[in-house]
N, C-alpha and C positions, 0 to 999 in steps of 0.2 A: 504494500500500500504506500504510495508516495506522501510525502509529508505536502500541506498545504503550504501554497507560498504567503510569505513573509507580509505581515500587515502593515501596509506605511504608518509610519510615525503621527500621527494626529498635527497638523499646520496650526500655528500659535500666529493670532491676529496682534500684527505688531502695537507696543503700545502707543504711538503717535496718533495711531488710527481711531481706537479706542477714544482716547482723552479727544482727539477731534470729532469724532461722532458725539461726546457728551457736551462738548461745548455748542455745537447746534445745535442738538435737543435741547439745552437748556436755555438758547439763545431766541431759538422757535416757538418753546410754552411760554418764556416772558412776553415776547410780541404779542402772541394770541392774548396772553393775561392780561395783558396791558389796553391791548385794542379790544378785549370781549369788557373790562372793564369800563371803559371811555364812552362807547357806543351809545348806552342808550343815555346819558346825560348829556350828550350832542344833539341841540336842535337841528343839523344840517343834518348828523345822519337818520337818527330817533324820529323827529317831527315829519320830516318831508320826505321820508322812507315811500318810492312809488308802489312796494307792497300793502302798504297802511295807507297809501291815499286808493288803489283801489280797491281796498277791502277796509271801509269804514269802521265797522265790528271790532277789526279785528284792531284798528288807532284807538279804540277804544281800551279796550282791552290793554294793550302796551303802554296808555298814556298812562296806567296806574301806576304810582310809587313802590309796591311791592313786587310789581313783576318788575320793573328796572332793577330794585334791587335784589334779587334772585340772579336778573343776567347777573348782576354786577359782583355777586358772591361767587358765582360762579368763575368769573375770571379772578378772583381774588383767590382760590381753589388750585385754579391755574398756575398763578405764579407762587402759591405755596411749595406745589408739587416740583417746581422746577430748582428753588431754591435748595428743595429735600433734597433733591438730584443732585444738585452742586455742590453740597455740603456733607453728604453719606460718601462718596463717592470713593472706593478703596483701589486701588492696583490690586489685582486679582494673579 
């Protein structure tokens, strides 16, 4: 019975690579955090959204202070998680 041939060695992703992958991801959930936070306390974007001017309902509905702030906890969420990201962050 021949013996199985030799299993390659497992490729180790270099560490540049790594620390540059997490500084976008953490560069990307603060914009998003940032800009999902901003939004709806913007009258250019929030009030004159052509979504909400032709569905009145639903300007209705978003002009409320608690659904703003839900988006706005939401991005606040966002940039926690990215922060977490940037501060746990070990060499493996």
């Amino acid at each position: 019975m021949p013996a199985p041939p030799p299993r390659p060695a497992p490729q180790r992703i270099p560490l540049w690579l790594v620390r540059a992958e997490l500084f976008l991801r953490v560069l990307l959930r603060m914009y998003i955090g940032i800009a999902i936070c901003y939004a709806p306390w913007s009258s250019l974007f929030w009030d004159q959204n052509p979504l909400f001017v032709q569905f009145p309902t639903l300007a209705i509905f978003a002009a409320n202070g608690a659904v703003r702030g839900i988006i706005s906890g939401i991005g606040l969420l966002n940039l926690w998680i990215a922060f977490q990201d940037a501060i746990h962050f070990r060499n493996r």
